[in-house]
ROTIRO-133314 format. One record per residue (C-alpha): residue number from 1; residue in three letters; x, y, z. Coordinates in nm, 2 decimals. Layout:
<sites>
- n,res,X,Y,Z
- NUM,ala,X,Y,Z
...
</sites>
This chain:
<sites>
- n,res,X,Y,Z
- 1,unk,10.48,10.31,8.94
- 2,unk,10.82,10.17,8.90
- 3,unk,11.00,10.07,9.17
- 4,unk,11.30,10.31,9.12
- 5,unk,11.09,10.60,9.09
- 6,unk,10.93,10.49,9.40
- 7,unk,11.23,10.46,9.60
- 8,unk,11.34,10.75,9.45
- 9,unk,11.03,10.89,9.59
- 10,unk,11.11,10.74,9.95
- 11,unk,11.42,10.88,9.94
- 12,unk,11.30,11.23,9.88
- 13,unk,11.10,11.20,10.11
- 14,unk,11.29,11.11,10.47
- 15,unk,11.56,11.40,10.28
- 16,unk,11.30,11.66,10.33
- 17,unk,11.11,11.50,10.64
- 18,unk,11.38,11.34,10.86
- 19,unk,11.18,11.05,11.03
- 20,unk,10.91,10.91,10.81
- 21,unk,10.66,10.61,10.96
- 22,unk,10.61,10.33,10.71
- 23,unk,10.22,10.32,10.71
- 24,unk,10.25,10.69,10.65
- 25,unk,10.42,10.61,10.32
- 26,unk,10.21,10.31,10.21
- 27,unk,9.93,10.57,10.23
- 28,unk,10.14,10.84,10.02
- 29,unk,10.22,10.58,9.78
- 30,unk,9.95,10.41,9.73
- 31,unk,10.10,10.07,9.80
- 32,unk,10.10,9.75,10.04
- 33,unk,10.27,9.78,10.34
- 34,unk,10.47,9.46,10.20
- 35,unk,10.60,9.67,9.91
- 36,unk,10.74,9.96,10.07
- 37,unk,10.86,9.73,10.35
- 38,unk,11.08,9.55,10.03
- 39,unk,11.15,9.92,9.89
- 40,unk,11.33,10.05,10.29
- 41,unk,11.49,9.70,10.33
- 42,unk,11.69,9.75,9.97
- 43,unk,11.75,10.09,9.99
- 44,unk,11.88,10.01,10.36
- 45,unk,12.10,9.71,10.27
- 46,unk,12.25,10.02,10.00
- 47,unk,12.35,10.21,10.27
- 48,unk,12.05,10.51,10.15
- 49,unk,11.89,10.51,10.45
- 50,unk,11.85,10.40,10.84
- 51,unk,11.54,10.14,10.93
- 52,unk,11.39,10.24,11.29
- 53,unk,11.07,10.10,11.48
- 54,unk,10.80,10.11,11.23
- 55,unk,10.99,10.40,11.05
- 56,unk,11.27,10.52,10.83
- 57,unk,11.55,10.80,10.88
- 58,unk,11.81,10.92,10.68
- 59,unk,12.19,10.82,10.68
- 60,unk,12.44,11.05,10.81
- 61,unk,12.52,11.15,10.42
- 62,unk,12.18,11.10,10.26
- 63,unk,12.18,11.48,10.24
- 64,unk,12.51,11.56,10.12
- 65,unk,12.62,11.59,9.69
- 66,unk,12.77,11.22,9.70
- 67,unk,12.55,11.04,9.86
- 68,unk,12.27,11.17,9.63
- 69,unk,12.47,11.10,9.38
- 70,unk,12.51,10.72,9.52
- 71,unk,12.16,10.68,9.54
- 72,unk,12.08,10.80,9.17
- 73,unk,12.31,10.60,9.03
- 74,unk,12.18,10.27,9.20
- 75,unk,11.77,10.34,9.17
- 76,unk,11.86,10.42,8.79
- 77,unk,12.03,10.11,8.70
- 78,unk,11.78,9.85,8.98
- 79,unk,11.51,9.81,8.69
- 80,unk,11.76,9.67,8.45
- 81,unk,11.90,9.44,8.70
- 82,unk,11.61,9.30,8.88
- 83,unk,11.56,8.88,8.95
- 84,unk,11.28,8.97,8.72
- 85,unk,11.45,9.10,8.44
- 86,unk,11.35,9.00,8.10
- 87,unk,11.07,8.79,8.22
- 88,unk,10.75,8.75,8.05
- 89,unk,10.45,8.63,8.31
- 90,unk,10.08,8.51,8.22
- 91,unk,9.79,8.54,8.47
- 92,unk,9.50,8.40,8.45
- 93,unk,9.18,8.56,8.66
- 94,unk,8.82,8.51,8.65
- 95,unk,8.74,8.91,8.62
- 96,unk,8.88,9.26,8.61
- 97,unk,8.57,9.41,8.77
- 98,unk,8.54,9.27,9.11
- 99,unk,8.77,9.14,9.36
- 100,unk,9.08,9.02,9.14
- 101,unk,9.13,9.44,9.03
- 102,unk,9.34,9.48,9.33
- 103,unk,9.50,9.12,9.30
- 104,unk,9.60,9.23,8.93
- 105,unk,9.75,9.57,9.07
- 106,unk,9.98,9.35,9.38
- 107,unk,10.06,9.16,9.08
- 108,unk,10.17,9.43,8.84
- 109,unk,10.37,9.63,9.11
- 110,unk,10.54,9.33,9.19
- 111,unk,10.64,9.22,8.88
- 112,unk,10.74,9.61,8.79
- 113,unk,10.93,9.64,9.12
- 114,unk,11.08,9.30,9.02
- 115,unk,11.22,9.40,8.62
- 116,unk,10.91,9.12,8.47
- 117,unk,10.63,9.19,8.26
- 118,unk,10.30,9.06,8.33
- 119,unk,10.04,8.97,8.09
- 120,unk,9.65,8.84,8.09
- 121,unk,9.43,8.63,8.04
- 122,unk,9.04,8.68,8.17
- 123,unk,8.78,8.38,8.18
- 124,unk,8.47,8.52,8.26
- 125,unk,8.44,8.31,8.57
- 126,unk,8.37,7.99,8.26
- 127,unk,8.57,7.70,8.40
- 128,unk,8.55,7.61,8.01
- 129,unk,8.79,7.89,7.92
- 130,unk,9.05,7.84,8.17
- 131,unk,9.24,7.63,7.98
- 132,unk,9.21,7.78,7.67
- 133,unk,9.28,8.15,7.81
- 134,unk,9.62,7.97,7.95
- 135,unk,9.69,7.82,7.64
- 136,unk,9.65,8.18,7.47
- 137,unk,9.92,8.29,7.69
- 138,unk,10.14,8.00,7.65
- 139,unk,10.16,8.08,7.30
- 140,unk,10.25,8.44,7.45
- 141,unk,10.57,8.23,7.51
- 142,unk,10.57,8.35,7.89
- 143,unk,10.82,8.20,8.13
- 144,unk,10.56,8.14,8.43
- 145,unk,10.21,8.18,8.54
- 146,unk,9.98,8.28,8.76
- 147,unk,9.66,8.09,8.80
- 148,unk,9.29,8.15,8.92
- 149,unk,9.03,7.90,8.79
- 150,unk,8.71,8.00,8.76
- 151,unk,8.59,7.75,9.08
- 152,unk,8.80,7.65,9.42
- 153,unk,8.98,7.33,9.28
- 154,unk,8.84,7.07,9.50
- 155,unk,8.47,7.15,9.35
- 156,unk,8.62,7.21,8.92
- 157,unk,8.35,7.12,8.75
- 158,unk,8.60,7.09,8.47
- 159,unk,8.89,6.83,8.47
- 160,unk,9.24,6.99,8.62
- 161,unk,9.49,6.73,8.38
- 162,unk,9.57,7.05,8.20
- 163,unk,9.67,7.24,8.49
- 164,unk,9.87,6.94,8.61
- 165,unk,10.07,6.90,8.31
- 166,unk,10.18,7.26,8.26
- 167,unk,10.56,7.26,8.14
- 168,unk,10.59,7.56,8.28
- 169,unk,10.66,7.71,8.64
- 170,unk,10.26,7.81,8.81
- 171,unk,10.15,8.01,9.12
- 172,unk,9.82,7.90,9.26
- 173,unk,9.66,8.27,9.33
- 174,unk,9.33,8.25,9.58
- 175,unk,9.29,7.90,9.53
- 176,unk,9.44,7.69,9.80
- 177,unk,9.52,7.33,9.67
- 178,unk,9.45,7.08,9.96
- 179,unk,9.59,6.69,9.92
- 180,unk,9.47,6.46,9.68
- 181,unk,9.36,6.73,9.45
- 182,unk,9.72,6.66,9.21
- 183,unk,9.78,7.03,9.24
- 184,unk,9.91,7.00,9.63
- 185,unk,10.29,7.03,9.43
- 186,unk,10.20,7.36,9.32
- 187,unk,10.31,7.69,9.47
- 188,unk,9.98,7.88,9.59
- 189,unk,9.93,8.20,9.78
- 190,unk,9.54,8.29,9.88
- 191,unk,9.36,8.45,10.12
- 192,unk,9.20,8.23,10.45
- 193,unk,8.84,8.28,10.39
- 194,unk,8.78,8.09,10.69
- 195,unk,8.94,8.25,10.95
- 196,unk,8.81,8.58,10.75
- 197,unk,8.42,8.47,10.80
- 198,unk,8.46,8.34,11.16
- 199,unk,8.67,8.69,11.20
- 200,unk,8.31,8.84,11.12
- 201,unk,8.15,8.69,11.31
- 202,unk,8.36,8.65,11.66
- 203,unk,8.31,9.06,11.57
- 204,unk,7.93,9.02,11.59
- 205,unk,7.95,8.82,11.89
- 206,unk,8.18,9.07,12.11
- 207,unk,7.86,9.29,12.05
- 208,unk,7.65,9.10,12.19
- 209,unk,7.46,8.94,11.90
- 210,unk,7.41,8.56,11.90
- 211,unk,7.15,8.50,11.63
- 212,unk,7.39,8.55,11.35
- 213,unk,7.26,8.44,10.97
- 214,unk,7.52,8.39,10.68
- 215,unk,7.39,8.48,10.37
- 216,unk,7.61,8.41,10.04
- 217,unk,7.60,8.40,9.69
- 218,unk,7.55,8.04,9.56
- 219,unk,7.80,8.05,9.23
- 220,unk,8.06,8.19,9.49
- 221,unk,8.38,7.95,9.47
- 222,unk,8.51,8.08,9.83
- 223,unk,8.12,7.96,9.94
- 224,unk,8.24,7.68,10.13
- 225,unk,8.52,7.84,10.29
- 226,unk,8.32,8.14,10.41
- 227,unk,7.98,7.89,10.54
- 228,unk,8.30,7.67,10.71
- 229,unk,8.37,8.00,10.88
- 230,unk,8.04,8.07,10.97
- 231,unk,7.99,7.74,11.11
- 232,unk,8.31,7.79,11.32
- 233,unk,8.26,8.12,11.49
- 234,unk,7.97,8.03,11.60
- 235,unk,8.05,7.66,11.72
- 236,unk,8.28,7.91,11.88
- 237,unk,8.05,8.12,12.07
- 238,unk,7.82,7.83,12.16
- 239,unk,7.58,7.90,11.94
- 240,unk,7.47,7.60,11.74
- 241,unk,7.49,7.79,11.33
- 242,unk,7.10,7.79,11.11
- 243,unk,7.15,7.68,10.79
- 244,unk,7.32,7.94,10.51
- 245,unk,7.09,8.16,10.30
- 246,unk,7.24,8.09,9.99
- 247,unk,7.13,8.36,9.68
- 248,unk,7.19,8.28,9.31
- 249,unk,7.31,8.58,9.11
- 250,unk,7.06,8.85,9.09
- 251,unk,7.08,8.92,8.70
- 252,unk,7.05,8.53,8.62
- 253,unk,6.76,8.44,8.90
- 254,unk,6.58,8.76,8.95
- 255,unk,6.26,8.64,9.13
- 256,unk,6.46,8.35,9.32
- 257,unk,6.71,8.58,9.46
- 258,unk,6.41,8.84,9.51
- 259,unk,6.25,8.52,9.70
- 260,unk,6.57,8.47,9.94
- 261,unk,6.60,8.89,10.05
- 262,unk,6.26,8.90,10.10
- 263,unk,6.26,8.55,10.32
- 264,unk,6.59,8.71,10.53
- 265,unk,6.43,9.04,10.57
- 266,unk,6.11,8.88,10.72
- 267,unk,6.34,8.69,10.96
- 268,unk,6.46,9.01,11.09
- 269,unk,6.12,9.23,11.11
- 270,unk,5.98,8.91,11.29
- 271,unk,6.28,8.93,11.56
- 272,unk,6.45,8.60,11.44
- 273,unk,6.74,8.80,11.32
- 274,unk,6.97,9.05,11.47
- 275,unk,7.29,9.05,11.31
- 276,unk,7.43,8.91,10.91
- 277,unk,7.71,8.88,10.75
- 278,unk,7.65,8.88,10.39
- 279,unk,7.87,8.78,10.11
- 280,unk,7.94,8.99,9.91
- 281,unk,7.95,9.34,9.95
- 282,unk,7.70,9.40,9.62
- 283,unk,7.44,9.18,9.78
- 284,unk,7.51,9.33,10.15
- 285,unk,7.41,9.67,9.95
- 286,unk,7.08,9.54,9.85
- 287,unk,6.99,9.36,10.16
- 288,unk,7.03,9.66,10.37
- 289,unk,6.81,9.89,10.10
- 290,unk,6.54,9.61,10.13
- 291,unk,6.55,9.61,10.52
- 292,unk,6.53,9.98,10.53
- 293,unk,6.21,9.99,10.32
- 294,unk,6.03,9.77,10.56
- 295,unk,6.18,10.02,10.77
- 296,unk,6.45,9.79,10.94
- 297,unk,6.70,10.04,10.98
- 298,unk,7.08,9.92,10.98
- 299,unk,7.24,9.93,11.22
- 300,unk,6.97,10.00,11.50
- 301,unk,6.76,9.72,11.44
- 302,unk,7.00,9.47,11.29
- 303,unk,7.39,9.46,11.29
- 304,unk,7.60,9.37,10.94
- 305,unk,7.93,9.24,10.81
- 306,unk,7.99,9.23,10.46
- 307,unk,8.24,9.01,10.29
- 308,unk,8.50,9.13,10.01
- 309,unk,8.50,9.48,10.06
- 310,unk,8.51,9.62,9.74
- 311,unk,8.26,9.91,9.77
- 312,unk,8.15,9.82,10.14
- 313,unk,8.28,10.19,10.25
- 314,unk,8.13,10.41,10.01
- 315,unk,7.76,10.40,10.05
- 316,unk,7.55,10.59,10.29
- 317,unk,7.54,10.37,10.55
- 318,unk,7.90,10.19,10.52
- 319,unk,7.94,9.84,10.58
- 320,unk,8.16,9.68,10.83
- 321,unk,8.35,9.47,10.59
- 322,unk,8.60,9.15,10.60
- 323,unk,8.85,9.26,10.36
- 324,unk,9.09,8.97,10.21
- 325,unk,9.44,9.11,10.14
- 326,unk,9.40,9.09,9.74
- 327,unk,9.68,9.31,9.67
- 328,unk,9.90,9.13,9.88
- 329,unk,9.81,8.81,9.73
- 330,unk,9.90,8.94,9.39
- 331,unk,10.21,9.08,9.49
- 332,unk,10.31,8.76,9.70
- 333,unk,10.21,8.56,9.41
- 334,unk,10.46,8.72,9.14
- 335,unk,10.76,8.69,9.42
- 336,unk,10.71,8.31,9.42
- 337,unk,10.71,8.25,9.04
- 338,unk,11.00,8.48,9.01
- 339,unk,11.14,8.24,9.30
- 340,unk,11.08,7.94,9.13
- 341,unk,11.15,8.07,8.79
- 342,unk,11.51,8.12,8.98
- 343,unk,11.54,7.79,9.17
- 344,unk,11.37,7.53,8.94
- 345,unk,11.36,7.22,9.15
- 346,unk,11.59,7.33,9.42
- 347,unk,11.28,7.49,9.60
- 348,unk,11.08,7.38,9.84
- 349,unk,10.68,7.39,9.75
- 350,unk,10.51,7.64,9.95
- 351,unk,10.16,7.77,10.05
- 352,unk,10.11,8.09,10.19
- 353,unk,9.73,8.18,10.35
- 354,unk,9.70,8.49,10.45
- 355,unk,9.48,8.65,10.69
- 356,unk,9.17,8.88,10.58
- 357,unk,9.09,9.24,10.82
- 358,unk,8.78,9.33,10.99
- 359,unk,8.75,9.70,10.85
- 360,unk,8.49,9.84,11.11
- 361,unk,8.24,10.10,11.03
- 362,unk,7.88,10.18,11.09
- 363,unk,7.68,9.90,11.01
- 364,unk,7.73,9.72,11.33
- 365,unk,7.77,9.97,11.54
- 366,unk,8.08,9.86,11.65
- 367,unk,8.24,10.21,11.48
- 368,unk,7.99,10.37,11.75
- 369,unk,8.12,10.19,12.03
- 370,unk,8.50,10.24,11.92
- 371,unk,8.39,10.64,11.95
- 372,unk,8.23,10.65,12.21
- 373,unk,8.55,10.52,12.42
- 374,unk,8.80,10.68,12.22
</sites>
């Protein structure tokens, strides 16, 4: 949706409503609470409406023939004129079917909302094509881009010159650059994967549980952030952390990552076990069907926190998840290229981490407790 016809849409909407609560329009619209926050505050500075606590009202003359008349002829002519306009932008992500689909979408409002066009490149999660699916879009002849190698940069198993020699303006996306990497110059926006897994499991802890087992996908690249989590929250809680249950991916190591379930699901028939939090939410889905044919039952007998929450909510039992704010990170992300596509040199680098949510539900009974003293 473009961003005219969505403030067009706000508009309508506090014209027919009166009083209108932001979250209540983020649902309506299907958008971050960052962009409709951007949409009130510039329809606001226009004079089209009036901002209150966590809400919007209309102007004294929102109603009447000129000031709808006002307000059409500024939406209608915003698209033309945004700091975007006439701007081509590459991005570069590892897939298009798990995690980075809502990164893409931030990313694709924003540049919308924004008057720039956004184009991409995928790489399969093959650190061998990240260069060459950036060059492809080079030749696109885009004016900035948006970057997500296939592994977190400190552990590339592919050399980074390219990425350091880029001649044009690039965003970091979900791949902090720490120093001594080259890439610290950079601007970078990404989600903090270890305050998201010690989130989990400070979570666990506040229910009681203490023996607390990561388990995570081995070819992960946020794997260290997410077991530097794990570590912490416990650390936290006293609790000196086991070693990680780390799982290659099922359709490349079938009877090794058959091996790791089956060694985690003995842990918690024998006791040893009451509470996991399992990255990601596809192998969180297959632990919890193996634990309830040995007749471990989730969340009765063992407590769990998925990581990523991607289809976490949707199953029978659903999964207390950590959710990283991906569409947030794409639509911060397109706002600092545009930034630096505006300011050159002038700018000051900048890294923005941004906090994941605990999304509770049934799977550590913590959605149970919430009721019970609601």
């Amino acid at each position: 949706m473009l961003a005219a016809h969505r403030r067009e849409l706000i508009l309508d909407t506090v014209r027919s409503r009166g009083t209108v609560r932001l979250r209540d329009l983020t649902d309506e619209l299907d958008v971050s609470i960052a962009t409709v926050r951007r949409d009130v505050t510039a329809l606001a500075q226009r004079g089209l409406l009036s901002r209150v606590h966590g809400a919007i009202k209309p102007t004294h003359d929102a109603n009447n023939d000129q000031g709808r008349a006002k307000a059409d002829r500024q939406l209608a002519s915003e698209a033309a004129t945004g700091p975007g306009a006439g701007l081509t932008l590459g991005m570069l992500v590892p897939s298009t079917t798990y995690y980075y689909p809502e990164v893409i979408r931030g990313a694709r409002a924003a540049a919308a909302q924004l008057g720039a066009r956004l184009i991409l490149g995928i790489s399969y999660y093959n650190p061998d094509a990240d260069r060459q699916r950036v060059e492809e879009l080079l030749a696109s002849h885009v004016d900035g881009l948006l970057v997500t190698i296939s592994d977190q940069i400190g552990a590339s198993r592919s050399p980074l010159d390219w990425l350091r020699s880029l001649d044009v303006p690039t965003v970091l996306v979900e791949r902090p650059a720490a120093l001594n990497t080259g890439l610290e110059h950079l601007d970078a926006v990404y989600s903090d994967h270890v305050y998201g897994a010690c989130l989990g499991i400070r979570h666990l802890a506040s229910l009681g549980h203490r023996a607390i087992t990561l388990v995570t996908r081995r070819d992960s690249p946020n794997r260290t952030l997410i077991e530097e989590g794990y570590r912490t929250g416990m650390r936290e809680m006293g609790t000196q952390p086991t070693e990680p249950v780390t799982t290659p991916h099922p359709e490349e190591h079938l009877a090794e990552f058959d091996e790791a379930i089956r060694g985690v699901t003995d842990d918690v028939a024998r006791g040893r076990i009451s509470a996991l939090l399992v990255h990601n939410d596809q192998d969180a889905i297959v632990l919890m069907q193996r634990l309830h044919a040995t007749g471990v039952r989730v969340p009765d007998d063992v407590a769990m926190v998925a990581y990523d929450d991607e289809v976490a909510g949707i199953i029978d039992t659903p999964l207390t998840a950590i959710a990283p704010p991906k569409h947030d990170v794409g639509d911060i992300a397109v706002e600092l290229l545009i930034a630096r596509l505006a300011h050159a040199d002038e700018r000051a680098g900048r890294h923005i981490m941004l906090h994941p949510e605990l999304r509770i539900r049934e799977s550590c009974g913590g959605a149970r407790r919430i009721a019970s003293l609601s």
